[in-house]
C-alpha positions in Angstrom: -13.2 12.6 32.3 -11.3 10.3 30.0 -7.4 10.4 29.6 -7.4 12.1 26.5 -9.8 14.9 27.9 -7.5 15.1 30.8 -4.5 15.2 28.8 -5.8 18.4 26.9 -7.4 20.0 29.9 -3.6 19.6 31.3 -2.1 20.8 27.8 -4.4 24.3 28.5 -3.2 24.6 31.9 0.9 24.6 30.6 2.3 28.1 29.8 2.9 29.2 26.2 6.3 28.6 26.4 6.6 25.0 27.6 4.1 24.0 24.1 7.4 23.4 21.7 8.8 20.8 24.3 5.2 19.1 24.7 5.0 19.1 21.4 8.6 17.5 20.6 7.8 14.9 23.4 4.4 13.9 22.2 6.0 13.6 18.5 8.6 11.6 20.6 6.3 9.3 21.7 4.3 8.8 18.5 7.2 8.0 17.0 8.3 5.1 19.4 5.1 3.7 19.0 5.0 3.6 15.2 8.9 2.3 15.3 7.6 -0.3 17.4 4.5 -1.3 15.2 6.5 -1.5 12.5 9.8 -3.5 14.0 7.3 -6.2 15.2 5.4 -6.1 11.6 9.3 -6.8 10.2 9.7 -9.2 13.0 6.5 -11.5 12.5 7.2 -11.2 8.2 10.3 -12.5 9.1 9.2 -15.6 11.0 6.4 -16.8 8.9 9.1 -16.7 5.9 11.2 -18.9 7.8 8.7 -20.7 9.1 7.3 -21.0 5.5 10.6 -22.3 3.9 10.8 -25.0 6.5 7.5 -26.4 6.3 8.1 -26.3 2.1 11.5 -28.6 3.1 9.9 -30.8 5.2 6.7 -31.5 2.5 9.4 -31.8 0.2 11.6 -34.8 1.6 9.7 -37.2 1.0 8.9 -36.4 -2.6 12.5 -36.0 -3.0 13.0 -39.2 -1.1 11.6 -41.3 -4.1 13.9 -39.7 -6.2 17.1 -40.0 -4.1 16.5 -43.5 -2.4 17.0 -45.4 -5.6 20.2 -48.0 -6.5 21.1 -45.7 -9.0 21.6 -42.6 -7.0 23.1 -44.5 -4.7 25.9 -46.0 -7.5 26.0 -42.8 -8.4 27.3 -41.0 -5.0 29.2 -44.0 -3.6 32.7 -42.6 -3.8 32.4 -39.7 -1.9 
């Protein structure tokens, strides 16, 4: 017998009157799971939109390096 199978051959055994609290408990469950599924969906979004930004400013530095590493960008900015 697998868990599931045991799980319902247990829920048959409980008396009538204990099914509203098994019920709230399984919802209970079910609902931590799904909280959890989606925090660490939010969580790994998160990171690879960080994780994209900073690889974008690191490609970028040296493009904008030609740009900014000129004698006239440097005039430019001298006095501060």
């Amino acid at each position: 017998m697998n868990p599931k199978e045991s799980l319902l051959t247990e829920i048959e055994a409980i008396p009538e009157s204990s099914i509203p609290e098994l019920l709230n408990y399984v919802r209970y469950i079910k609902y931590k799971h799904q909280f959890k599924l989606e925090h660490t969906e939010e969580t790994l979004a998160s990171f690879f939109n960080q994780n994209e930004k900073l690889e974008t400013a690191i490609l970028s530095e040296s493009l904008l390096a030609s740009d900014w590493s000129t004698p006239e960008e440097d005039e430019a900015w001298q006095h501060l």
